[in-house]
C-alpha positions in Angstrom: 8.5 -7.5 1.3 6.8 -10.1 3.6 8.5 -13.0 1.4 12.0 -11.6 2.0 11.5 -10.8 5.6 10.5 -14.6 6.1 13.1 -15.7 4.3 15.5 -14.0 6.1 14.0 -15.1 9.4 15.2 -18.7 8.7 18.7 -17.1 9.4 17.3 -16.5 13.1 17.1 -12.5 12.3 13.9 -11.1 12.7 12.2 -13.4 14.4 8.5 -14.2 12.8 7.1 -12.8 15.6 8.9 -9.7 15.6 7.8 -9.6 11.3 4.1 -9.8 12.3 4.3 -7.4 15.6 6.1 -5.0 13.7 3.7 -5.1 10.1 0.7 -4.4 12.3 3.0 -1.6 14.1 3.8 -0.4 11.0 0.2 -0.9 9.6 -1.5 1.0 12.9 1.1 3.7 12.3 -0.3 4.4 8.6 -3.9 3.9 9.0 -3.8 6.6 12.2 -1.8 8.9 10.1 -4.8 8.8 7.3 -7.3 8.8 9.7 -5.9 12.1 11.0 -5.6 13.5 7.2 -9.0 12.6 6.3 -10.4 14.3 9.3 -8.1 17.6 8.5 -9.8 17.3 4.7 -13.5 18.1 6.2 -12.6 21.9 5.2 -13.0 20.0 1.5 -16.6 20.1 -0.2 -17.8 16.2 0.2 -18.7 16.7 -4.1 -14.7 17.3 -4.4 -12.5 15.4 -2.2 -12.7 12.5 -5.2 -9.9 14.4 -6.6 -7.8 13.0 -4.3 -8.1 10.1 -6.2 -5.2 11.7 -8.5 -2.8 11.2 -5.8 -2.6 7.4 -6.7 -3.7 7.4 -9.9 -0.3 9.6 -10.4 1.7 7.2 -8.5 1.0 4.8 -10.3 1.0 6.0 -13.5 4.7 7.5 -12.5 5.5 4.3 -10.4 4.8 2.2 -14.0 6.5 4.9 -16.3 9.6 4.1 -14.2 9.8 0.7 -14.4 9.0 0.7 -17.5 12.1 2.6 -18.1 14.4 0.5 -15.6 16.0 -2.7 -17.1 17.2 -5.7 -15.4 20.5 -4.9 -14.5 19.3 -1.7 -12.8 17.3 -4.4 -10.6 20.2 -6.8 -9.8 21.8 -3.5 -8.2 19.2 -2.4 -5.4 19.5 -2.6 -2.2 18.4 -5.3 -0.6 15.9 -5.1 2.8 17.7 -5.7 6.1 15.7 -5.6 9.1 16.5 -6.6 12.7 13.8 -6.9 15.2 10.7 -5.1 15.6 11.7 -1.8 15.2 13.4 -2.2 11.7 9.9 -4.1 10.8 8.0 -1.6 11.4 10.0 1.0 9.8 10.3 -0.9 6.5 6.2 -1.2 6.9 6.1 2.3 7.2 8.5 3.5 4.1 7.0 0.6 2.3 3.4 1.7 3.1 3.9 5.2 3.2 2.0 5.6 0.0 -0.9 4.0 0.9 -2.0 6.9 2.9 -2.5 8.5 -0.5 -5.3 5.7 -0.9 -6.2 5.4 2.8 -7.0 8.8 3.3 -9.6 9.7 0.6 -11.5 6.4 0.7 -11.9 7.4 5.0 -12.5 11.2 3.7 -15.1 9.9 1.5 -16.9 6.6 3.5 -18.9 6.7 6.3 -17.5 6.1 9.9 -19.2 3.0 10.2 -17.7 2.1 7.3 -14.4 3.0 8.2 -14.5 0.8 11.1 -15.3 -1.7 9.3 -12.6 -1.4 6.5 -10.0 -0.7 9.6 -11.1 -3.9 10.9 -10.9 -5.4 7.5 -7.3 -4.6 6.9 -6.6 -5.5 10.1 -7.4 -9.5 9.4 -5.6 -9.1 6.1 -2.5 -7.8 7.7 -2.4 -11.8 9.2 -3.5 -13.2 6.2 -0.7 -11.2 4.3 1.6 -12.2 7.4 0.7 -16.4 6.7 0.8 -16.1 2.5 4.6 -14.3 3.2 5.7 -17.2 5.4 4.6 -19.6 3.2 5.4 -18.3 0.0 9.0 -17.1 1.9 9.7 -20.6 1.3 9.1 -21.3 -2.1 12.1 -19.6 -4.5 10.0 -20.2 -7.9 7.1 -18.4 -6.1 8.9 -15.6 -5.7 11.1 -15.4 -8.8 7.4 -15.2 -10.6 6.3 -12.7 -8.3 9.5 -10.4 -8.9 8.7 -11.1 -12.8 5.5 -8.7 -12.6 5.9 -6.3 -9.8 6.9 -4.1 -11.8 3.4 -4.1 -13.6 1.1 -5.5 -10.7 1.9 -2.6 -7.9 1.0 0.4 -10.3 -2.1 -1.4 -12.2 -3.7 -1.6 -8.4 -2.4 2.1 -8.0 -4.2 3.1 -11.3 -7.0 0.8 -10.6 -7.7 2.5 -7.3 -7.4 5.9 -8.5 -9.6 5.7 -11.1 -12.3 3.9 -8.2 -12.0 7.1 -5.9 -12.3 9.5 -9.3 -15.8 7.6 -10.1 -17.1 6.4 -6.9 -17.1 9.9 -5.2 -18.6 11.1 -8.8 -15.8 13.7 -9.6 -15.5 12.7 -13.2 -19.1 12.9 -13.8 -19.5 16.5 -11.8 -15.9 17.3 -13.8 -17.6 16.4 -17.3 -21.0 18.9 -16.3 -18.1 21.5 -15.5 -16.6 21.0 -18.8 -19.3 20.2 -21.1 
């Protein structure tokens, strides 16, 4: 997304300024929204909330059925993102992000407060790093052609991948295989 913004931005519309103001807008929005969930899942036993680790495990198991399922030509007929000015940033970081509160909110459920500062702070820093890599791969066509070549694969594997952390970390599967055994 950060690629395509940039390039756009060489046609004057959003400025970069206005792409990195509005992904940290964006990115503020999400992380207070799962901040606010994970507090409202304390009525949750601390031994279960790892479940929630299905939420992107599903995602991305559904996200990589899908594409799996798409072909080419249903990818040279999406929409493309338009985004003018702040505003349209953040709302594209936002419906872009929007299921990263299914990872967010678990992981701050589950993590000490320290901790959660700490990881807020975190992806705070990477939201410029992510901001830099965009502009300068937003220059490079063959860098992005690759990239487009194994989205379709890359986004759910780190879905899947962090699922399956929050299932095991919190020690769900292990208190689920006691309960079954």
């Amino acid at each position: 997304m950060l690629v395509v913004l940039f390039l756009a931005s060489r046609r004057g519309k959003p400025r970069p300024w206005q792409i990195v103001a509005g992904q940290y807008l964006g990115f503020i929005t999400l992380v207070v929204v799962s901040v606010v969930a994970a507090l409202g899942l304390t009525i949750i036993p601390d031994s279960w909330v790892g479940l929630l680790g299905l939420i992107p495990l599903t995602i991305g198991i559904w996200t990589l059925a899908r594409g799996l399922r798409r072909n080419q030509a249903d990818d040279d007929g999406e929409a493309k993102i338009t985004a003018v000015g702040l505003w349209g940033v953040a709302g594209i970081t936002i419906a872009n992000g929007a299921d990263n509160i299914s990872l967010y909110t678990p992981i701050f459920r589950t993590s000490a407060p320290a901790d959660v500062v700490v990881m807020i702070g975190v992806f705070l820093l990477l939201v410029a790093v992510w901001c830099g890599a965009g502009r300068l791969i937003g220059t490079h066509e063959a860098v992005t052609d690759a990239l487009e070549r194994v989205e379709h694969w890359l986004v759910p594997a780190v879905f899947i991948g962090l699922g399956l952390f929050i299932l095991i970390e919190s020690g769900v599967v292990l208190r689920l295989s006691e309960v079954f055994a």
